[in-house]
C-alpha positions as MATLAB code, in Angstrom:
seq = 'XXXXXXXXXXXXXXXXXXXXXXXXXXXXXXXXXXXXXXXXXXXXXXXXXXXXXXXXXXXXXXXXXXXXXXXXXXXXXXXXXXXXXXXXXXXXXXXXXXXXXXXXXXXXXXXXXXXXXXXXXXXXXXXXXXXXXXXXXXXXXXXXXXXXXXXXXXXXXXXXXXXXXXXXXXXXXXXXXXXXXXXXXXXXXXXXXXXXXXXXXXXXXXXXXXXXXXXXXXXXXXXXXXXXXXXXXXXXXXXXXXXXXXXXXXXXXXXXXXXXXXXXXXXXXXXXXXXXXXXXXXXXXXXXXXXXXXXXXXXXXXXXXXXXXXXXXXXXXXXXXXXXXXXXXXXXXXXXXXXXXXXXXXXXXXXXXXXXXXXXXXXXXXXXXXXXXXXXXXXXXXXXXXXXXXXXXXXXXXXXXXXXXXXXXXXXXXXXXXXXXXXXXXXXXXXXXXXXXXXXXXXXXXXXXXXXXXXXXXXXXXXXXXXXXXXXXXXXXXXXXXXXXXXXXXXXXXXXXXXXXXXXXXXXXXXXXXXXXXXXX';
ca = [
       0.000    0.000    0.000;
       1.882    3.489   -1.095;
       2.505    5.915    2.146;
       1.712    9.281    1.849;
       4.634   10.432    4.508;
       7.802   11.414    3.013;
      10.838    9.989    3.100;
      13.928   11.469    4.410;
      17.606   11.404    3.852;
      20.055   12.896    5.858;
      24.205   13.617    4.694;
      25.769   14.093    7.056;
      30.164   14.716    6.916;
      32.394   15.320    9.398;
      34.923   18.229   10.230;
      32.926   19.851    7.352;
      33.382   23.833    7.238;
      30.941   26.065    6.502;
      32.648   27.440    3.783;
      33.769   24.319    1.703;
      30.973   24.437   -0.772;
      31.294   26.257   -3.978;
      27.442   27.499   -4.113;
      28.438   28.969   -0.173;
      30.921   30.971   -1.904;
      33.890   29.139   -2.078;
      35.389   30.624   -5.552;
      38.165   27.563   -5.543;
      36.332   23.939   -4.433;
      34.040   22.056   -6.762;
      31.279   20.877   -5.729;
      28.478   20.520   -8.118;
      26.057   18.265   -5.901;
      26.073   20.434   -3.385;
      25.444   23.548   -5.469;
      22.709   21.473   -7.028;
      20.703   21.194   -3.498;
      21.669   24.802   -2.814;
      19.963   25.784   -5.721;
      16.735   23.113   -5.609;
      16.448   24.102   -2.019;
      17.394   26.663    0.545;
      20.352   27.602    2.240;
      20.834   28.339    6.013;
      23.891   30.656    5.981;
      23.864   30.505    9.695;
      23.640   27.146   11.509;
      25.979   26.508   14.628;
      26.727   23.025   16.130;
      25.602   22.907   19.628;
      29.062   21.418   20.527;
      31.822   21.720   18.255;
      33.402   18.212   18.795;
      32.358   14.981   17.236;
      30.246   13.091   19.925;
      28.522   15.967   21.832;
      27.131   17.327   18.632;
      25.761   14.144   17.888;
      24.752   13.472   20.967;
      22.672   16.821   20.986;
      21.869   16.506   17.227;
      20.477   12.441   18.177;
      18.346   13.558   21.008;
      17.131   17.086   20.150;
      19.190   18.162   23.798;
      21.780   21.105   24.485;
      24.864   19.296   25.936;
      24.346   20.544   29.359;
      21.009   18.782   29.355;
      22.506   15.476   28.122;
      25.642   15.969   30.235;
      28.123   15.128   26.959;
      30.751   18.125   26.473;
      33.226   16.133   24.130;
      33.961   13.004   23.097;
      32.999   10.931   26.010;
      29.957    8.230   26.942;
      26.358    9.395   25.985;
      23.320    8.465   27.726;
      22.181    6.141   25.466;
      18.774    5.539   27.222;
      17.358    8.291   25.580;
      15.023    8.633   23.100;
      16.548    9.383   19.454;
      14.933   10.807   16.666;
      15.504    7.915   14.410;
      12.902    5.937   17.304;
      10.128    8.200   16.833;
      10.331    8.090   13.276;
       9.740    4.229   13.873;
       6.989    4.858   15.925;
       4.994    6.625   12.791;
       6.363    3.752   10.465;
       9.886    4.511    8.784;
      12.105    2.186    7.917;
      15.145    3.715    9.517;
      18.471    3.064    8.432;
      22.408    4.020    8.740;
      25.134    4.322    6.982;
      28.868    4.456    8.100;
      29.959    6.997   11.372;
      27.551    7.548   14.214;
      29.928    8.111   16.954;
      27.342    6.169   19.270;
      29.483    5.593   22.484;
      29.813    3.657   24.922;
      27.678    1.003   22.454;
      29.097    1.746   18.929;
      26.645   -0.683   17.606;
      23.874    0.789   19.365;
      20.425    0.606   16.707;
      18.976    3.714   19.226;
      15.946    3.255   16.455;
      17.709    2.143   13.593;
      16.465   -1.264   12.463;
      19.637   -1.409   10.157;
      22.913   -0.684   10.101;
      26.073   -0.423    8.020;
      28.670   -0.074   10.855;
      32.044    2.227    9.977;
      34.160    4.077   12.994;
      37.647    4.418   13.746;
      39.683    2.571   15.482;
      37.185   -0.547   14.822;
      38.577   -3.865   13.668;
      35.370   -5.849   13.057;
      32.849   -3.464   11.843;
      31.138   -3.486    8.426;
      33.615   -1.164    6.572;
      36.883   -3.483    7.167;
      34.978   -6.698    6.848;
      34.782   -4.938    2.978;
      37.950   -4.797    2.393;
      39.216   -8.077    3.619;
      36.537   -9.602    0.851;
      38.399   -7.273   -1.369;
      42.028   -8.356   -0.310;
      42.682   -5.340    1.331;
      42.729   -6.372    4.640;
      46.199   -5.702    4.878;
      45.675   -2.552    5.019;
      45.990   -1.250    8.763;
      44.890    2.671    8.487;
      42.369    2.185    6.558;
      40.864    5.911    7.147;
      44.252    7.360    7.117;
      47.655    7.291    9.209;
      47.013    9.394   12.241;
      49.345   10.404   15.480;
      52.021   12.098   14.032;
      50.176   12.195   10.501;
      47.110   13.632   11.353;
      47.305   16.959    9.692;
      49.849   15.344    6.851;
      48.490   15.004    3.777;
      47.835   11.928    2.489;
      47.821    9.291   -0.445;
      45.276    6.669    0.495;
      46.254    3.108    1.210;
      42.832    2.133   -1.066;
      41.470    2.505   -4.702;
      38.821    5.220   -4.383;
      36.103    2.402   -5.184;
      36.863    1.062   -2.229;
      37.511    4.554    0.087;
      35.196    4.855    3.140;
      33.348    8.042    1.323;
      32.705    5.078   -1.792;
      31.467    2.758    0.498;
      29.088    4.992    2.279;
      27.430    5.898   -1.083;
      27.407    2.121   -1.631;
      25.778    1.169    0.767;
      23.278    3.874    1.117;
      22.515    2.688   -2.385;
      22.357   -0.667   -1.839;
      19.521    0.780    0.686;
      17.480    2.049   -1.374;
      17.379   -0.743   -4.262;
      16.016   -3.219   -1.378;
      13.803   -0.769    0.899;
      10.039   -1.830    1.468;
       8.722    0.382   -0.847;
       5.569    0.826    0.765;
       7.008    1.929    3.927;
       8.622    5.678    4.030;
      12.011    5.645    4.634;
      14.779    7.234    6.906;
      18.564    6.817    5.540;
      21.058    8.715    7.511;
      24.183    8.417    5.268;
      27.298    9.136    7.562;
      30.462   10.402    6.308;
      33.719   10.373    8.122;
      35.226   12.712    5.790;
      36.840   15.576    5.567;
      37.637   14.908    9.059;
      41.336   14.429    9.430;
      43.682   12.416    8.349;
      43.314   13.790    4.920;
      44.203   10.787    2.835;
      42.186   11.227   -0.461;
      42.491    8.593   -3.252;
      44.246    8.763   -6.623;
      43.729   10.933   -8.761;
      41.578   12.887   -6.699;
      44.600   13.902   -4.443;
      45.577   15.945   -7.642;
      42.033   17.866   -7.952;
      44.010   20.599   -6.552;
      47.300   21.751   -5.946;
      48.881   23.777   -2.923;
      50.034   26.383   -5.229;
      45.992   27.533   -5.513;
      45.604   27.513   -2.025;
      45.143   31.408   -0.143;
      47.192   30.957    2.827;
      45.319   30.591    5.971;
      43.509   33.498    7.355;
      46.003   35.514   10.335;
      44.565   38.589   11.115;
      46.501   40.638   12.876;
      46.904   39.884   16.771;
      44.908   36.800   16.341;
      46.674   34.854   18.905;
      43.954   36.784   21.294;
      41.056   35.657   19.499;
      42.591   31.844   20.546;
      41.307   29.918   23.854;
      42.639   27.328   26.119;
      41.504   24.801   23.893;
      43.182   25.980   21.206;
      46.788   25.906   22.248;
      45.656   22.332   23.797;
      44.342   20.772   20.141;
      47.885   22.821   18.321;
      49.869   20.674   21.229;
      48.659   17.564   20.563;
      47.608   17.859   16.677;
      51.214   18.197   16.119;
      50.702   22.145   14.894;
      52.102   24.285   17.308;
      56.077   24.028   16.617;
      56.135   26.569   13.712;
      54.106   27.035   10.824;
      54.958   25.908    6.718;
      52.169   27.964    4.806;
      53.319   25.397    1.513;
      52.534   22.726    3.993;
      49.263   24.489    4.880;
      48.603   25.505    1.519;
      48.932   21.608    0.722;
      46.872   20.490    3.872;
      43.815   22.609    2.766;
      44.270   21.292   -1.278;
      43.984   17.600    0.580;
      41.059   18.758    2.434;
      39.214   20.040   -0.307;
      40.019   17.318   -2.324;
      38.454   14.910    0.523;
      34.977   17.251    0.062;
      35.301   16.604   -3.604;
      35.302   13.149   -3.655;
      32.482   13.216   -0.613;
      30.279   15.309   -3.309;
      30.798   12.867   -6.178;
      29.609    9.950   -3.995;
      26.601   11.920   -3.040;
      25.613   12.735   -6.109;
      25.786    8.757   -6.830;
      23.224    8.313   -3.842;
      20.931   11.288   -5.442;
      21.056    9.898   -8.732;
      19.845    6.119   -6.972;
      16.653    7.844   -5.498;
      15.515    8.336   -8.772;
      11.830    9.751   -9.076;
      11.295    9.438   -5.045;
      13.566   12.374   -5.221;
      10.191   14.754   -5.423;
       8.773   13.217   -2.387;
      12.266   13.061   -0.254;
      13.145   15.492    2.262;
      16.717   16.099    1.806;
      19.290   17.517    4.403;
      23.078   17.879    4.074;
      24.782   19.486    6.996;
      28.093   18.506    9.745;
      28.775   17.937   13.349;
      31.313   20.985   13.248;
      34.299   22.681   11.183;
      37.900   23.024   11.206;
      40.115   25.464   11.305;
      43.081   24.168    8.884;
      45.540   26.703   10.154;
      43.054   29.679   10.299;
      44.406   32.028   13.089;
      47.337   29.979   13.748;
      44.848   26.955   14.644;
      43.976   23.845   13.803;
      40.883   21.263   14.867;
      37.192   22.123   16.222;
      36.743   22.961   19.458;
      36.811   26.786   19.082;
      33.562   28.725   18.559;
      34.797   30.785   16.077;
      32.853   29.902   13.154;
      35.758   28.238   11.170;
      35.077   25.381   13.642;
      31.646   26.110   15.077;
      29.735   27.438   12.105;
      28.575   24.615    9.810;
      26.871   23.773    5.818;
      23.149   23.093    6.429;
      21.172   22.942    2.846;
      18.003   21.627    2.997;
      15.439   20.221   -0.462;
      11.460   19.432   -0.087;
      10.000   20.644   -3.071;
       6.817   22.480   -1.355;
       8.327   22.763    1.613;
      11.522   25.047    1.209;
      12.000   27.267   -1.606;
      14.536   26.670   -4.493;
      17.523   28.522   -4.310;
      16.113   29.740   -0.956;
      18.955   31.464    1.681;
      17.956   32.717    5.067;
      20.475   33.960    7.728;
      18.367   33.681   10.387;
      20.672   31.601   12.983;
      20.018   27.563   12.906;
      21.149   24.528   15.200;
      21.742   20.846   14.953;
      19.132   20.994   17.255;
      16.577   21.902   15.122;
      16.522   18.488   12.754;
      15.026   16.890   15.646;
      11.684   18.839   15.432;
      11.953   19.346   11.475;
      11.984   15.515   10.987;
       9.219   14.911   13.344;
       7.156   17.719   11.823;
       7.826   15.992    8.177;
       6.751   12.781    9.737;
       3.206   14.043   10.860;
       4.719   13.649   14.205;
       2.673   15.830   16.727;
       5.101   17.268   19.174;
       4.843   18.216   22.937;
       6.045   21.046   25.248;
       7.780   17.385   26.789;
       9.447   17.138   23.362;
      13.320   18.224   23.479;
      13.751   22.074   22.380;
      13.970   23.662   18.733;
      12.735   24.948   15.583;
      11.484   23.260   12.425;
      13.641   24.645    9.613;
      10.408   25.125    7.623;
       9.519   27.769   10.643;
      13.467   28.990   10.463;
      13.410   29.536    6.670;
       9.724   30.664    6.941;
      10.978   33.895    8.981;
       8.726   33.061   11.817;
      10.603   34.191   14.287;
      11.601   37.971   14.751;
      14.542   37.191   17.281;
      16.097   33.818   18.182;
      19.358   32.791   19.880;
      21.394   29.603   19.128;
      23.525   28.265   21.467;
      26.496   25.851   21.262;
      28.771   24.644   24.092;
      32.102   22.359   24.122;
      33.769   21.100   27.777;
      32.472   22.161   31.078;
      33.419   23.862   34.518;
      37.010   25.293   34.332;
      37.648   24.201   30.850;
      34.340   25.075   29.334;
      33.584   27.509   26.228;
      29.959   29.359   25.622;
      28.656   30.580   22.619;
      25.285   32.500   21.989;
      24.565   34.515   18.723;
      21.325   35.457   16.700;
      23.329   35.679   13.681;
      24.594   39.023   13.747;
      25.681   39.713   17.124;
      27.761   36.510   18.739;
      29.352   36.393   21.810;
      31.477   33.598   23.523;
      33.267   32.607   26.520;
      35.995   30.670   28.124;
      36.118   29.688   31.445;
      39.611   28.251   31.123;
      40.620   31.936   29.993;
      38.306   34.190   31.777;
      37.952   36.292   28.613;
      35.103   37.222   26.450;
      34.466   38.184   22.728;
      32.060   39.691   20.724;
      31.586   39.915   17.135;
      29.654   41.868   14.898;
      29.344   39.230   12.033;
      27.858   41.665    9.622;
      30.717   44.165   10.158;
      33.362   42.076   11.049;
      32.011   38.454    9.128;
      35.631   37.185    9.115;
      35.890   37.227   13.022;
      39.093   39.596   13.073;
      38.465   42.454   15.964;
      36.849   41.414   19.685;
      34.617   44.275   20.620;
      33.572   42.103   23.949;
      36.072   45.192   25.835;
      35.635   47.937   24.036;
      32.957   50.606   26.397;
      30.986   51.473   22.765;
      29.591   47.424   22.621;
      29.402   47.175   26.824;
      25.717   46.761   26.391;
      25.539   44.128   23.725;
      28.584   42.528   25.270;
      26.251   42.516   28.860;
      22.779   41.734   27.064;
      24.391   38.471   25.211;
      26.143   37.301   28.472;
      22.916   37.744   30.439;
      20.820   36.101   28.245;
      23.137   32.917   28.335;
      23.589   33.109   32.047;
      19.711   33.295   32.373;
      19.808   29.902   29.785;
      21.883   28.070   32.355;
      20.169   28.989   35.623;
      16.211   28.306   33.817;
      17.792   25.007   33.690;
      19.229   24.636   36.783;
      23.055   24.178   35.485;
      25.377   25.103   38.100;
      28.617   24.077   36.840;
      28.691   27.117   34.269;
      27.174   30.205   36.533;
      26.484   31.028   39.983;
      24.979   34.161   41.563;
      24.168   35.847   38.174;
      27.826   35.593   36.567;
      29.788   32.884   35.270;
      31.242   30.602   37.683;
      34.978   31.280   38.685;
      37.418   28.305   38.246;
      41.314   27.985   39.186;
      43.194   28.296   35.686;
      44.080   24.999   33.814;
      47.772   25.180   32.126;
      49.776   23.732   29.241;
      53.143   22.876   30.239;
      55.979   24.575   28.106;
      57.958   21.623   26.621;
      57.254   21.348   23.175;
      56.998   17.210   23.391;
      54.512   17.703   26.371;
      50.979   16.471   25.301;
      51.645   14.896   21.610;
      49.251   12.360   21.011;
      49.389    9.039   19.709;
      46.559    6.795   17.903;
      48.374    4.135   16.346;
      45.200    1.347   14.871;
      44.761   -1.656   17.289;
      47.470   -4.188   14.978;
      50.311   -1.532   15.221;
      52.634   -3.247   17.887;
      52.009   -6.889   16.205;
      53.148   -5.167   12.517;
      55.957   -3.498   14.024;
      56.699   -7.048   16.148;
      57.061   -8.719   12.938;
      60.040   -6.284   11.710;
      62.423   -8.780   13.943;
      65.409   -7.352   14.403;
      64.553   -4.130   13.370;
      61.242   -4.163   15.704;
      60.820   -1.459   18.416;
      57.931   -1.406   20.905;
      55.759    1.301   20.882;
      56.901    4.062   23.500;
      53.703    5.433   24.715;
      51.217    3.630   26.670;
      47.499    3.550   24.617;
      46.246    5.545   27.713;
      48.708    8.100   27.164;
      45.898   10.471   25.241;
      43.287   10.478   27.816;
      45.661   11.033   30.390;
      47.134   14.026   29.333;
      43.648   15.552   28.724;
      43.114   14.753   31.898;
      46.021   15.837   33.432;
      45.734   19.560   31.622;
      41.740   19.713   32.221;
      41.615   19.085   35.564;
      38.626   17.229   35.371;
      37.727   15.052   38.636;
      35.482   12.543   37.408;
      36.794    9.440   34.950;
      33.536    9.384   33.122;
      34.728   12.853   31.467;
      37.698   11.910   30.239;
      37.992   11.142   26.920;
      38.998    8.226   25.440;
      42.502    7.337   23.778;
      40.853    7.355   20.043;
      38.650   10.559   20.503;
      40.967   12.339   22.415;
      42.416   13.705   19.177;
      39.761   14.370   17.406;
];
């Protein structure tokens, strides 16, 4: 019997910037599936991760929850008891199903309302992805997703044929999908990229798409080393980045990266070009979990809320339902698919249903102020964002500092106005109205008494070797073991990571420290 609900796929990459998408105005990348979605649907210029890290914004993005109301900050254990999206979407009849990274942790095979899965994450021996390339006689190959530690921001060849590259098998897979869906069910794919998150190993001959010599070096506006937190000169330590910088190298990196988005939007278009005529009646979203800063003021990684790593693509297509070639900057969240799918779904939602917007309402101008809110880490290492997509403020607790941006002035994020007496009042109106966010919901560990809580001042150590990180794949030691006489054992301990998170953080409880894989992230 044909449905009359329609179906919905969500893209979703990782580490993806904001600005890594021709039709967003990049004048260099190509990306001609994504500009095709840009213009058959509409663009939200401003949408903001509610955690810039990899398992807090899909923790949040999963349960429809700010992180301080799910209690994830970073990449550490969610609470996996509660409800998902993908569950109530099963309640009204999809057939829900996903493709490659979800990041669910502690369970990474966790169905949380999937009734299928095609299982890809790091650092995974056994999952779906590797069991692939053994069949194709490429088990042998170790770093399958690239060489990481020491390589994580190198570019990369990659050890695999592009037909068999984790961003091919994703599109495979979701493909496979939808050739053997019940057809008279609607349908739910999420199809999970891990790319362009670092390492940035692309295949041949996409690794040649572009060249270094294109490349603008990274943007270093004057004094920008005061626009930096904490958490930046932590991720530089341990990413390997903070010794000096190449700009040929960096020039290079962000080719590679590019490159890795490339090859991403020629699988998706494969997966577009499967749905075929259900195309009309599929509710489309592309978006990330976060960006990256590739070198941008001095810095590299997420967990930064200035928008190279905290601002992120979101491009939705519903014929009917958003217009073609549609932009809106009215500010967006992760947290907003929750209600947008339900909505879709004929869903009827509650005041007991988690918080957020349907993006028809966003892009629909409904609303004639809204804030959007994003947070990474917590107590004396956490960082605050609020903004209503002109004005955006932040803070660190780790640093005791503020900033404020104007983002139609200033878009680039170049100049903090948070001290200077002409913005005191917007600087005091966006820190009250995040303070008030914290104390309506009872979260102590951020504010007390009206303000933001005081905490004793974490610290990097100065030696240059202190912190680096290794995340050598499960078979390293064994490999190396079989070198004989010209075998060495590994000099770290696979704890090392988490402990010197741990150790910089200050964090008191072992449940928030992250593990030795995520760590680097």
């Amino acid at each position: 019997m044909p449905h009359s609900l329609p179906n919905i796929l969500l893209v979703f990459t990782d580490q993806q910037r904001y600005d890594s998408i021709a039709a967003l105005g990049n004048p260099i990348i190509r990306t001609p599936t994504f500009d095709r979605l840009a213009r058959e649907g509409t663009v939200f210029e401003r949408c903001y991760t509610p955690s810039p890290v990899c398992v807090s914004a899909r923790c949040s993005l999963v349960t429809g929850l700010q992180p301080h109301r799910t209690g994830v900050f970073d990449n550490t254990a969610m609470p996996q008891n509660l409800p998902s999206f993908m569950e109530r979407l099963r309640e009204r009849g999809y057939q829900t199903h996903g493709v490659g990274k979800m990041h669910f942790t502690p369970d990474p095979r966790r169905m949380w309302g999937f009734e299928s899965r095609d299982l890809s994450e790091e650092g995974m021996e056994d999952d779906d992805f590797k069991e692939s390339l053994r069949a194709a006689g490429f088990g042998h190959v170790e770093d399958a997703n690239g060489v990481r530690g020491e390589y994580y921001y190198i570019p990369q060849v990659s050890q695999l044929p592009a037909h068999l590259h984790n961003s091919h098998w994703v599109a495979d897979r979701s493909i496979d999908f939808l050739r053997r869906r019940d057809k008279t069910r609607p349908f739910f794919l999420w199809a999970s990229f891990i790319k362009p998150h670092p390492p940035f190993e692309v295949p041949t001959p996409w690794n040649k798409l572009y060249r270094g010599a294109e490349m603008l070096p990274p943007f270093r506006p004057e004094g920008c080393e005061n626009l930096l937190t904490f958490w930046n000169r932590v991720q530089n330590r341990y990413k390997y980045r903070d010794a000096g910088q190449d700009d040929h190298l960096l020039r290079t990196m962000r080719a590679a990266y590019y490159a890795q988005v490339s090859f991403l939007d020629y699988n998706l278009g494969r997966i577009l070009a499967a749905l075929g005529e259900d195309i009309h009646h599929t509710l489309i979203v592309v978006t990330s979990d976060h960006g990256e800063l590739l070198g941008d003021y001095g810095s590299f990684g997420k967990r930064c809320m200035l928008d190279a790593a905290a601002r992120v693509p979101l491009i939705a297509r519903w014929p009917g339902h958003f217009t073609s070639g549609g932009r809106t900057a009215a500010p967006a969240s992760l947290i907003d698919l929750w209600p947008t799918f339900l909505s879709a779904a004929g869903y009827a939602c509650s005041r007991a249903d988690p918080e957020g917007a349907t993006l028809m309402a966003v892009a629909g101008g409904r609303f004639a102020h809204r804030y959007v809110f994003s947070q990474f880490s917590q107590k004396r290492t956490g960082l605050y964002l609020i903004t209503d997509g002109r004005w955006k403020y932040s803070y660190s607790a780790a640093d005791r500092k503020e900033w404020l941006f104007d983002l139609h002035l200033d878009p680039r994020e170049s100049h903090n106005l948070a001290y200077n007496p002409a913005y005191r009042r917007k600087t005091v109106e966006l820190r009250e109205e995040l303070i008030a966010r914290f104390e309506r919901d009872g979260y102590a560990d951020a504010v007390e008494h009206g303000g933001w809580r005081v905490y004793p001042t974490p610290d990097l150590p100065d030696d240059p070797d202190y912190g680096l990180l290794y995340q050598d794949a499960p078979l390293t030691q064994q490999h190396i073991d079989e070198l004989g006489v010209y075998a060495r054992p590994v000099t770290l301990p696979p704890e090392y990571a988490a402990e010197m998170l741990f150790r910089v953080t200050g964090q008191n409880e072992r449940e928030e420290r992250p593990s030795q894989v995520d760590a680097g992230e």
